[in-house]
TORKOL-4160 file (C-alpha; in steps of 0.2 Angstrom, whole numbers, padded with zeros to 4 digits, m for minus):
155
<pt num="1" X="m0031" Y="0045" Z="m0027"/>
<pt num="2" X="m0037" Y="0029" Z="m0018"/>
<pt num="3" X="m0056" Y="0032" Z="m0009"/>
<pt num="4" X="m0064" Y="0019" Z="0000"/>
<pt num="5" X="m0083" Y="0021" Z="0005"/>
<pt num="6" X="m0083" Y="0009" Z="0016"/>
<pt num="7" X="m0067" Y="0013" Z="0027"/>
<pt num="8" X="m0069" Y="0032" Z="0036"/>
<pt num="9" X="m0053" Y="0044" Z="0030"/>
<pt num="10" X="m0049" Y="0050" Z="0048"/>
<pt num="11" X="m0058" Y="0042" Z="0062"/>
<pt num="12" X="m0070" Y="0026" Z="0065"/>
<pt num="13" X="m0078" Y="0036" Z="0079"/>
<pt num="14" X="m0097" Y="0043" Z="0072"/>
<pt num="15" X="m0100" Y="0062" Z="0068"/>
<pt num="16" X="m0114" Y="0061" Z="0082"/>
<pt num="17" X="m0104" Y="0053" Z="0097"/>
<pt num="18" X="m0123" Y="0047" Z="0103"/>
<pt num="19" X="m0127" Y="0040" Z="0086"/>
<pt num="20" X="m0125" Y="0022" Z="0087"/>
<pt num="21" X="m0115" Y="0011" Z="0074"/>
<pt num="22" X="m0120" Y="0003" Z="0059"/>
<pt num="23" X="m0114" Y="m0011" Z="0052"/>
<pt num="24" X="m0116" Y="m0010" Z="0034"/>
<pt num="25" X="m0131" Y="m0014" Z="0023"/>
<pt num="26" X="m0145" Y="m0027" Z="0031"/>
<pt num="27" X="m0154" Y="m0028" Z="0014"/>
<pt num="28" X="m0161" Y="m0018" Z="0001"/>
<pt num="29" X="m0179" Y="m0018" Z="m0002"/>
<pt num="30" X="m0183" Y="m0022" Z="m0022"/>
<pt num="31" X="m0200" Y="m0023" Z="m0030"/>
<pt num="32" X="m0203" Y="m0033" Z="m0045"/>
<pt num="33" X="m0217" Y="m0042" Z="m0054"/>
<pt num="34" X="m0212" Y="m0059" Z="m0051"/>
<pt num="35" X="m0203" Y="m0068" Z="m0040"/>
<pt num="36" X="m0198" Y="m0082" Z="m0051"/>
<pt num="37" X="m0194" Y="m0072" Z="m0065"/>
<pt num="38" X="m0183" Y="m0059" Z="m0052"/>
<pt num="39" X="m0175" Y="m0074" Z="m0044"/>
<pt num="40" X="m0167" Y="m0082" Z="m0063"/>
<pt num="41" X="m0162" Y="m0064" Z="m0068"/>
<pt num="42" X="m0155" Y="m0060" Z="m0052"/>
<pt num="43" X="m0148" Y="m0076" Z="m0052"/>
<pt num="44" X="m0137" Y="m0076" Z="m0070"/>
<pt num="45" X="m0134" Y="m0056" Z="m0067"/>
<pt num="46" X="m0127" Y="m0053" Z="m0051"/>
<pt num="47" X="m0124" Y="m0074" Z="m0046"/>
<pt num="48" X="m0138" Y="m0070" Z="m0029"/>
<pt num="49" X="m0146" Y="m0086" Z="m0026"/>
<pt num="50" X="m0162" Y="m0091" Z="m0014"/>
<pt num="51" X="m0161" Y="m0089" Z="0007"/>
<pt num="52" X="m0168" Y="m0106" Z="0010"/>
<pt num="53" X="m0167" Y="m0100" Z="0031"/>
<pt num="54" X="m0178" Y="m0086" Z="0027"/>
<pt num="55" X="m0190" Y="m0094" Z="0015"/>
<pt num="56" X="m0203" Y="m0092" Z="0030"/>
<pt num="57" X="m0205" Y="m0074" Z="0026"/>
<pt num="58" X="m0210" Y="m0075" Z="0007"/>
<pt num="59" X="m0228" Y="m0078" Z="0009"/>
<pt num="60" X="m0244" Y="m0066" Z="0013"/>
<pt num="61" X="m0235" Y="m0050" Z="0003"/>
<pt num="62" X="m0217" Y="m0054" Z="0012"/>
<pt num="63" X="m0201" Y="m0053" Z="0005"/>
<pt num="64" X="m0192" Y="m0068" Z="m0004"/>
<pt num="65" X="m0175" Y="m0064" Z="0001"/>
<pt num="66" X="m0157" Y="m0069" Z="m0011"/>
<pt num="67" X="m0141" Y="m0068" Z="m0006"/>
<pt num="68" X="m0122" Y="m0066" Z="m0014"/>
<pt num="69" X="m0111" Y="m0081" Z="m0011"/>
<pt num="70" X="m0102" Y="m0073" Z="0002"/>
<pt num="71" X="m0119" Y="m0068" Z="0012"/>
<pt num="72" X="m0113" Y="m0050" Z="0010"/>
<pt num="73" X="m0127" Y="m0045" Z="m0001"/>
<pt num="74" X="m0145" Y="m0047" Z="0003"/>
<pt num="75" X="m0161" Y="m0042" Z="m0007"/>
<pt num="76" X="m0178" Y="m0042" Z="m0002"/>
<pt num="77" X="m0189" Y="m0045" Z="m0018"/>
<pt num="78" X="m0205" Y="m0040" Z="m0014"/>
<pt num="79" X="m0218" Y="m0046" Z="m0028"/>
<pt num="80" X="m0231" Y="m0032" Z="m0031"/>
<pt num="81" X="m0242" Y="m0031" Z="m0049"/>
<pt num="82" X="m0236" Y="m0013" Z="m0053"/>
<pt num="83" X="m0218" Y="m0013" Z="m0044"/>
<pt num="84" X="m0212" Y="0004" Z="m0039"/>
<pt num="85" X="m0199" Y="0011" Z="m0042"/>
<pt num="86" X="m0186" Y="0009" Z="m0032"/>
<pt num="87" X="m0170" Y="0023" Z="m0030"/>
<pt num="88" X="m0154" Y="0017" Z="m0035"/>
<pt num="89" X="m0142" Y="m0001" Z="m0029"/>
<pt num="90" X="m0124" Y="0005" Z="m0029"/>
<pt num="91" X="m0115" Y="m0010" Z="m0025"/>
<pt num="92" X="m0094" Y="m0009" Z="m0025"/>
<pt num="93" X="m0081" Y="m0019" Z="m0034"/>
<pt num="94" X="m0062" Y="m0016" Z="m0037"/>
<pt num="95" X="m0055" Y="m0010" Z="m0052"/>
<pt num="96" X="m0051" Y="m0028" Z="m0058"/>
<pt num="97" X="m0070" Y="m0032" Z="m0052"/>
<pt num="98" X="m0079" Y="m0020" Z="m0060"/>
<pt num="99" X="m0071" Y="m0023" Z="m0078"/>
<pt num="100" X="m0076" Y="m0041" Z="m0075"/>
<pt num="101" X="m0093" Y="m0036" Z="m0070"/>
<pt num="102" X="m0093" Y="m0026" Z="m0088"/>
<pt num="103" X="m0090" Y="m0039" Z="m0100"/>
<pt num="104" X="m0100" Y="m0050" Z="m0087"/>
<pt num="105" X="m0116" Y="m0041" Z="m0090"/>
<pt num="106" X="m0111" Y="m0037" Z="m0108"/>
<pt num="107" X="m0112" Y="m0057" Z="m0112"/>
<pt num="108" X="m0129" Y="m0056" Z="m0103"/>
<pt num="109" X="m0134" Y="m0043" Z="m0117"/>
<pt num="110" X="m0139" Y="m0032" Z="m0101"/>
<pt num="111" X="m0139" Y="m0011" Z="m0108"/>
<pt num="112" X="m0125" Y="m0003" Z="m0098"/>
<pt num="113" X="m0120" Y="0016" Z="m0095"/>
<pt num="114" X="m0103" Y="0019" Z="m0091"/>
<pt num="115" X="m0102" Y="0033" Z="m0082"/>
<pt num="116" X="m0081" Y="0041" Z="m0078"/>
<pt num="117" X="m0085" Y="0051" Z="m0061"/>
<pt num="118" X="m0067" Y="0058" Z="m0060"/>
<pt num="119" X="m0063" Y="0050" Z="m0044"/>
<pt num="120" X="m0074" Y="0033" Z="m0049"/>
<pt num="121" X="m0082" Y="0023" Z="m0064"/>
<pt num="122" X="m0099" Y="0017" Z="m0063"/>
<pt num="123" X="m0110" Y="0004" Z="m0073"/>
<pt num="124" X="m0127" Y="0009" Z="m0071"/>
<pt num="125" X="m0140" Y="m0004" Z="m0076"/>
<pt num="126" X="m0159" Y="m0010" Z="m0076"/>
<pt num="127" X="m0168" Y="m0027" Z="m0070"/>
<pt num="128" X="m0183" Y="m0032" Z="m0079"/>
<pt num="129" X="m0196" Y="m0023" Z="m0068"/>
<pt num="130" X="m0186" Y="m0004" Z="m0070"/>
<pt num="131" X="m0175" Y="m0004" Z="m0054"/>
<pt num="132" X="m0157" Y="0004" Z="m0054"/>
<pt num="133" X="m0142" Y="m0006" Z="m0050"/>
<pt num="134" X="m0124" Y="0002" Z="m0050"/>
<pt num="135" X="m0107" Y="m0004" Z="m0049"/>
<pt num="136" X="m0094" Y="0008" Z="m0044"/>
<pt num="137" X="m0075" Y="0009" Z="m0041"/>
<pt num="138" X="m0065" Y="0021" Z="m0035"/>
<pt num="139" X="m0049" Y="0012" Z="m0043"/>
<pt num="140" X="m0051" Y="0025" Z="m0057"/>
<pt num="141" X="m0033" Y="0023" Z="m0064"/>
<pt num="142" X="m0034" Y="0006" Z="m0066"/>
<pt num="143" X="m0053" Y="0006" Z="m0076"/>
<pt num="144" X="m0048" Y="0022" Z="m0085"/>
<pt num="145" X="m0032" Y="0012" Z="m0095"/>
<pt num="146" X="m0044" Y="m0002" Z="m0100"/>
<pt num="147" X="m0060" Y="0009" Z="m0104"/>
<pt num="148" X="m0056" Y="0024" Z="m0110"/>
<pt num="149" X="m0067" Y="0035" Z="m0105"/>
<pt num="150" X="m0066" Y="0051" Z="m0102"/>
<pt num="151" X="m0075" Y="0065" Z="m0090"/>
<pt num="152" X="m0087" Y="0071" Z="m0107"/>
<pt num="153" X="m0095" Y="0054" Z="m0108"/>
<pt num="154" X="m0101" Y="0057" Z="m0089"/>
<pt num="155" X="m0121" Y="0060" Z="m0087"/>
């Protein structure tokens, strides 16, 4: 079974016909300790580097903002002395991705949960300042012949 979380099964149209559309993720708030210590982990980890055009913004308690290659991905690093805690990151990946993101962050010494939902694999993961990130597939088939995991090792 194939699910994909960012294509609607039956219809593009919204459940609420006066709800307008969204477009995706903006950016995600994250709070950390410091922003030159978030921007080199963020950096090796997950490959996001500095928003030069939006380098205005990270002054007076604003956000200094990092971005994936592709501009797909945007954080907001918000420097606080006691970050919060934040809920979880779920980013997705492909099958193929997310076994690359595995060994990727297991050279990086990062501690990783794998998690087998039964219809998609997770990485689950921590940045220095406590904040969740996940990786999820839903190419289960695929990440299931070269994990191994099965449902019991779920938490």
């Amino acid at each position: 079974m194939k699910v994909s979380m960012t294509t609607p099964a039956t219809t593009s149209q919204p459940v609420n016909a006066s709800t307008p559309e969204l477009r995706g993720f903006d950016h995600i708030h994250v709070h950390v300790s410091s922003w030159a210590d978030a921007e080199r982990w963020y950096g090796t980890m997950l490959g996001l580097k500095r928003v030069e055009a939006l380098m205005q913004w990270a002054v007076d308690g604003g956000p200094l903002t990092l971005e994936d290659a592709a501009g797909n991905v945007h954080l907001a690093l918000f420097e606080r002395e006691d970050p919060s805690r934040s809920t979880a990151v779920a980013f997705g990946a492909t099958g193929k991705g997310f076994l690359r993101w595995k060994a990727h962050l297991e050279r990086q010494g990062v501690e990783l949960r794998i998690t087998d939902h039964a219809l998609a694999y997770s990485l689950y993961f921590h940045d220095p300042d406590g904040n969740l990130y996940e990786i999820t597939t839903y190419e289960h088939a695929h990440v299931r012949q070269h994990v191994g995991l099965s449902r019991p090792q779920q938490q």
